[in-house]
C-alpha positions as CSV (number, residue, x, y, z in Angstrom):
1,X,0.0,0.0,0.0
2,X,1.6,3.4,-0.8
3,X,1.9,6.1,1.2
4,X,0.0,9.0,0.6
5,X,-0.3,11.3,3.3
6,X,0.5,14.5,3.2
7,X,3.5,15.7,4.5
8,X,4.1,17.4,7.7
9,X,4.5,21.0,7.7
10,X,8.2,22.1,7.1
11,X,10.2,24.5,9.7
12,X,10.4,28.0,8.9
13,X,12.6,29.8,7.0
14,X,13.4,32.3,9.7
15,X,15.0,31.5,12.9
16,X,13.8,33.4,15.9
17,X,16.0,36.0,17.4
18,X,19.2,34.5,18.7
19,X,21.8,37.5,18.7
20,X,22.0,38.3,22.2
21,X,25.6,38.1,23.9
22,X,25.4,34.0,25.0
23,X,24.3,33.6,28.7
24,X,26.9,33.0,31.0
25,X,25.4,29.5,31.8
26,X,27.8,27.2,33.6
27,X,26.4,23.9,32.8
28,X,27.5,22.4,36.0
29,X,23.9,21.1,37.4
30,X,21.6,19.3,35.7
31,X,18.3,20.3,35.9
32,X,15.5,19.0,38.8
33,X,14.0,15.4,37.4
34,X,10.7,16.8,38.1
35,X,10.8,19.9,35.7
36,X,11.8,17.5,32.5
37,X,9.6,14.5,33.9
38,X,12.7,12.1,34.1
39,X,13.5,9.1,36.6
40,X,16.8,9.0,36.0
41,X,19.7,11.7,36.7
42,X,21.7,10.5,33.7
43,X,18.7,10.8,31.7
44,X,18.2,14.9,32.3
45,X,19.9,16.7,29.0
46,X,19.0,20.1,30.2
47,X,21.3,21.7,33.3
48,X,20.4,24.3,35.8
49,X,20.5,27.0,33.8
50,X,17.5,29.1,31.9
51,X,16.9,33.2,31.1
52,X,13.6,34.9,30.7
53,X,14.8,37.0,27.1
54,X,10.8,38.2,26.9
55,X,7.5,37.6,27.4
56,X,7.5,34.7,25.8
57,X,11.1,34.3,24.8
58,X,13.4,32.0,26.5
59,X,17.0,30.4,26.7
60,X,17.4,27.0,28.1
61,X,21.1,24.9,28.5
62,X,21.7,21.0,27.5
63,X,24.4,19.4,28.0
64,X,24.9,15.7,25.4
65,X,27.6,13.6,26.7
66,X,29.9,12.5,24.5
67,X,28.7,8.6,25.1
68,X,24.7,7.8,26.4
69,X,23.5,4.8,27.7
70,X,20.9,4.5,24.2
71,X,21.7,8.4,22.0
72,X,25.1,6.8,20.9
73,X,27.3,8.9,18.6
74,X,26.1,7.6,15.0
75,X,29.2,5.9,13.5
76,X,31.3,6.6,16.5
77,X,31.9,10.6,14.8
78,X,28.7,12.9,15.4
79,X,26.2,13.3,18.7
80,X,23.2,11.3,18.2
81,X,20.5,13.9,16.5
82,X,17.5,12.7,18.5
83,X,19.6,14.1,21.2
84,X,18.2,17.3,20.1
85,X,14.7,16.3,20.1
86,X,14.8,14.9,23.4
87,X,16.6,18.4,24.4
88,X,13.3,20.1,23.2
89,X,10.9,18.1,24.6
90,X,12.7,18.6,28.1
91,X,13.1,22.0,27.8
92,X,9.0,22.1,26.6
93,X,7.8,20.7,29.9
94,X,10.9,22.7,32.0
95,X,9.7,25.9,30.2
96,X,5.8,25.1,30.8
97,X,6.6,24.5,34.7
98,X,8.6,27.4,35.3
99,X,7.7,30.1,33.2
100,X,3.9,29.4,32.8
101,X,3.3,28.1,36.1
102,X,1.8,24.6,34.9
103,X,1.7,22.0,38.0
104,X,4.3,19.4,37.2
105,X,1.6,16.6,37.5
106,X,-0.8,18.0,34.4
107,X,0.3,15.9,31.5
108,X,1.6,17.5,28.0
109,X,0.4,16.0,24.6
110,X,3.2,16.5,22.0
111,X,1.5,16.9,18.2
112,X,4.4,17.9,16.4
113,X,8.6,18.3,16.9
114,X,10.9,19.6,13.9
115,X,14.4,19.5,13.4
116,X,17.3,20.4,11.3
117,X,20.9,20.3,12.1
118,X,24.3,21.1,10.5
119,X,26.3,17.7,10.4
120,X,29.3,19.7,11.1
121,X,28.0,20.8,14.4
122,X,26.9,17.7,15.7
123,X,30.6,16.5,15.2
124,X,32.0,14.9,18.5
125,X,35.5,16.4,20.4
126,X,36.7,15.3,23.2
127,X,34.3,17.5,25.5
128,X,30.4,17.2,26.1
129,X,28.5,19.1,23.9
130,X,27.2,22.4,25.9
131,X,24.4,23.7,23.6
132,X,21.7,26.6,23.9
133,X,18.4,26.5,23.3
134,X,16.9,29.7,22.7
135,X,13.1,29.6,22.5
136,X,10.4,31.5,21.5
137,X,6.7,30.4,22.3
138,X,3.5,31.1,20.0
139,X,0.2,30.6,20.1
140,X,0.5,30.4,24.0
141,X,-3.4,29.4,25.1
142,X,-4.8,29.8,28.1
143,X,-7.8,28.2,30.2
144,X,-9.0,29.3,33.5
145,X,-5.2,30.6,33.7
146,X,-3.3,27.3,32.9
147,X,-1.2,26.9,29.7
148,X,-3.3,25.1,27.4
149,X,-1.1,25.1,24.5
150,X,1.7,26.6,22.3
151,X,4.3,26.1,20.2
152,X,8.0,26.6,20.5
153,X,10.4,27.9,17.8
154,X,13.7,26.6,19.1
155,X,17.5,27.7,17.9
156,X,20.5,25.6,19.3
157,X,23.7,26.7,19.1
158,X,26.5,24.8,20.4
159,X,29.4,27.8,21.6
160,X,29.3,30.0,19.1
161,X,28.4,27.8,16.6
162,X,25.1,27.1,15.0
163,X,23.9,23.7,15.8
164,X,20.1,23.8,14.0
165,X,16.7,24.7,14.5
166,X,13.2,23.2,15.5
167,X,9.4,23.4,16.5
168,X,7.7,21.6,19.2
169,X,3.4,22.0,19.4
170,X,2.1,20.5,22.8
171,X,-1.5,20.6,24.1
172,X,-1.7,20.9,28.2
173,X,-4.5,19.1,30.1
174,X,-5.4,18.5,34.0
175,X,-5.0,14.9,35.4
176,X,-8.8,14.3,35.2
177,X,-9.2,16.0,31.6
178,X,-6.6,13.4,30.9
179,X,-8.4,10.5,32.4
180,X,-11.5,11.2,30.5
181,X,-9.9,11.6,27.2
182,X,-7.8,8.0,27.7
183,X,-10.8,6.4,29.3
184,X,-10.3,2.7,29.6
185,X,-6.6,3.0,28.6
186,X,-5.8,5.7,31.2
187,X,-4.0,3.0,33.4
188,X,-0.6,1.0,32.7
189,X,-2.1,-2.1,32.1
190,X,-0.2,-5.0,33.6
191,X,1.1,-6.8,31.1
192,X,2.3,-6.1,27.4
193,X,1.6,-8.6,24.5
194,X,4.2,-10.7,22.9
195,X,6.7,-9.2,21.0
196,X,8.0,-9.5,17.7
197,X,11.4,-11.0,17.7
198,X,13.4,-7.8,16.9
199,X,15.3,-7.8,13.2
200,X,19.0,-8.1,13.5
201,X,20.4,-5.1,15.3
202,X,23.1,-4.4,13.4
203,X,20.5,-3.5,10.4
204,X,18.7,-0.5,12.3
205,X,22.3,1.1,13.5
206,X,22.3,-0.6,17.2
207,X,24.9,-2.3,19.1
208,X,22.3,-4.4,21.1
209,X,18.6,-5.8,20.4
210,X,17.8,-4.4,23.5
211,X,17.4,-0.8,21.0
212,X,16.1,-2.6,18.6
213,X,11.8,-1.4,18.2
214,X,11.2,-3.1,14.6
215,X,10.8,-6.4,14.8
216,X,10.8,-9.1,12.0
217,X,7.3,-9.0,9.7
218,X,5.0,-12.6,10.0
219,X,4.4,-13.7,7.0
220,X,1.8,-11.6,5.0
221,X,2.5,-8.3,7.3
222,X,3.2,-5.7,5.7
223,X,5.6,-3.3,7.4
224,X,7.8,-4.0,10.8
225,X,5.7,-4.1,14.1
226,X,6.5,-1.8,16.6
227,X,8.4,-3.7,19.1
228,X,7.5,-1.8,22.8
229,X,10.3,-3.4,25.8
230,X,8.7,-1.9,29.1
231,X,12.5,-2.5,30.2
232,X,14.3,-0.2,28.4
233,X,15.9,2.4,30.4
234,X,15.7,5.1,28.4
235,X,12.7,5.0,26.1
236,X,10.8,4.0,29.6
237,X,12.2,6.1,31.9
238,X,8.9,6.0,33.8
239,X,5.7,3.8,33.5
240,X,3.5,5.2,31.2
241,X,0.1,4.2,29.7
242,X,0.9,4.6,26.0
243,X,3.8,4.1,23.2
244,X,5.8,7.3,24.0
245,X,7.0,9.6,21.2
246,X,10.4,9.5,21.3
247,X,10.0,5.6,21.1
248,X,8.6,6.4,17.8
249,X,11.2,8.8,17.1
250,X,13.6,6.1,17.2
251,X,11.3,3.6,15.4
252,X,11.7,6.3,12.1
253,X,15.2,6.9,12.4
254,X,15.8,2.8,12.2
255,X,13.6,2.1,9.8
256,X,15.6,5.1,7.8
257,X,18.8,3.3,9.1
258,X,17.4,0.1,7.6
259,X,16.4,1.2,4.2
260,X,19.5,3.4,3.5
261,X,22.2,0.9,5.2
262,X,24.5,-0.9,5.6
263,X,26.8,2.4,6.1
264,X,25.9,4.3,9.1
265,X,23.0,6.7,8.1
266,X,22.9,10.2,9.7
267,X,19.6,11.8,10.5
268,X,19.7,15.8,9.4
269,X,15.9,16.8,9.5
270,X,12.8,15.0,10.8
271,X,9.4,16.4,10.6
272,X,7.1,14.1,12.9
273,X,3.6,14.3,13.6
274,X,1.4,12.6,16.6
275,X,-2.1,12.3,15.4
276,X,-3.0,9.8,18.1
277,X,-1.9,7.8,21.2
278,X,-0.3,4.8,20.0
279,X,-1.6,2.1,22.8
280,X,0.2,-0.9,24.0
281,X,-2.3,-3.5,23.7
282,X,-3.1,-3.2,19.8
283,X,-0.6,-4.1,17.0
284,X,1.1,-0.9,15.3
285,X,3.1,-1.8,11.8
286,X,5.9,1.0,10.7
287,X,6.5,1.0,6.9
288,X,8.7,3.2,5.4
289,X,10.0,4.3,2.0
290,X,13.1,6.5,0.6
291,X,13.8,8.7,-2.6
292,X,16.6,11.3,-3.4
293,X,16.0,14.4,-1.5
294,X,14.8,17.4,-3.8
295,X,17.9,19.1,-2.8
296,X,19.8,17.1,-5.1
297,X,22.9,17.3,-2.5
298,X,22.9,13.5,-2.3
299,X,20.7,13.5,0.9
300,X,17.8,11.4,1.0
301,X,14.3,12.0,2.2
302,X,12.7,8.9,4.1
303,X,9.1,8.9,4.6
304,X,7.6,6.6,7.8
305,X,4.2,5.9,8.8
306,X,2.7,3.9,11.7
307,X,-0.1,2.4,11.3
308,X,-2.8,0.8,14.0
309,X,-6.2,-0.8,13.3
310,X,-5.6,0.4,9.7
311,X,-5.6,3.9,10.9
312,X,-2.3,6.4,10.8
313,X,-1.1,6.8,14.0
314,X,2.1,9.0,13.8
315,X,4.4,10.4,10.3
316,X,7.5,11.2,10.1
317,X,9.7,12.4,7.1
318,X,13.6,12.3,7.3
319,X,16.4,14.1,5.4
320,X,19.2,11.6,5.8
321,X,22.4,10.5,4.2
322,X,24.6,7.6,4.1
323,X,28.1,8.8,5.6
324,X,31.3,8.2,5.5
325,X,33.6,8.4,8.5
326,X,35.2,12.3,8.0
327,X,39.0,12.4,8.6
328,X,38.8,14.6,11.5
329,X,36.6,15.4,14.7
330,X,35.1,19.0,15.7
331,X,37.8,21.4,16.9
């Protein structure tokens, strides 16, 4: 079956306003677990560090590491990319906490998240990578006085250097607004269904099928099922009653691996949309296809799509390309 939905819309062409003198952030702290709604410390990207620029304007500080337990440098020579997604959707939740007063235990619903980096800049050296995130919200909505909504136009710069753009859209509920909308699947249910066994790792760019989250198609399925491990450190930092997003984040980015490999594939741009919760105890297939990117640069554009009970569930289209180890790191 081809794919045929429209694509996601693409970031702007204009960055917002990122000319100020840099902060003097320190990056020696990371930020409270709470504000970025992680378990684990060595999960927290974001450090101690944020500025109020405006009324709704914003500078936030990350910290990637030059080795993570699961964002591994791709090919051993450039920080993982989805390191900046995850980046954003801390610094969405850290912004919404402490800038717009939302009560850490009202849940966020990510719709859309946008990148697109500069290879260059994602190059590792042999310190962490201490990035910016300067942020601009929009369409900030209000109810009764609680964010609602709003989207965040993000530039990260990494030193002086800049690393890329993107766009987050989250919606902001209460804990019983949220029950009602999940209804019966509000709770972590007890138990997951049987997994796919997982294709072979080194095929999707991992070190260990633990990563792995395509598994092999049965005969007659078309597409790879989703393969959820309620184990995985990372991807479930904390119990949760759906698929989260970043676990379909990763899903795209291997089945791009998959279809552009064997070489280690580098993710430049993704444009991913949510358009419902994906839930644990339903089947979800992920199919994706690849062409030359319109650029012509010799990138390539993947498209993803996952699918449950026949209905799209989430989209995603990458800019990737196939590369080969450069002769030298980030200086």
């Amino acid at each position: 079956m081809p794919i045929d939905l429209p694509l996601p819309p693409t970031l702007p062409d204009t960055l917002l306003p990122v000319d100020e003198n840099l902060s003097p952030f320190v990056y020696e702290r990371s930020a409270s677990r709470e504000l970025v709604h992680r378990t684990a410390i060595g999960e927290v990207l974001l450090t101690d560090d944020w500025l109020r620029m405006g009324p709704h304007r914003f500078k936030v500080g990350a910290q990637w590491p030059r080795g993570h337990g699961f964002y591994e440098p791709v090919g051993g020579h450039w920080h993982d990319p989805l390191l900046a997604a995850e980046s954003i959707r801390q610094a969405s939740s850290l912004v919404s906490h402490v800038f717009y007063d939302l009560p850490r235990d009202h849940p966020s619903l990510m719709t859309e998240l946008s990148i697109d980096l500069e290879p260059d800049a994602l190059l590792l050296d042999d310190q962490p990578a201490n990035v910016e995130l300067a942020i601009t919200c929009t369409d900030v909505t209000l109810q009764r006085n609680r964010l609602a909504g709003m989207t965040m136009d993000v530039g990260l710069t990494r030193g002086a250097v800049r690393l890329g753009r993107g766009r987050m859209t989250l919606n902001c509920m209460s804990g019983s607004v949220y029950r009602r909308l999940r209804g019966a699947h509000a709770e972590v249910p007890a138990t997951l269904p049987e997994q796919a066994v997982p294709v072979p790792a080194h095929e999707v760019g991992r070190a260990r099928g633990s990563d792995v989250v395509l598994g092999r198609p049965a005969d007659g399925e078309e597409g790879w099922p989703l393969r959820v491990n309620w184990t995985h450190p990372t991807l479930f930092d904390h119990p949760t009653d759906h698929v989260p997003g970043m676990l379909l984040l990763e899903a795209a980015r291997q089945a791009a691996q998959h279809v552009l490999g064997p070489g280690a594939v580098l993710v430049t741009g993704m444009a991913n949309r949510f358009h419902r919760y994906v839930e644990f105890d339903t089947p979800c297939f992920v199919r994706a296809r690849s062409a030359p990117s319109p650029s012509g640069d010799g990138a390539y554009e993947v498209r993803v799509i996952a699918e449950q009970n026949g209905t799209a569930v989430y989209e995603c289209v990458l800019t990737a390309r196939a590369e080969p180890a450069p002769s030298g790191g980030r200086r």
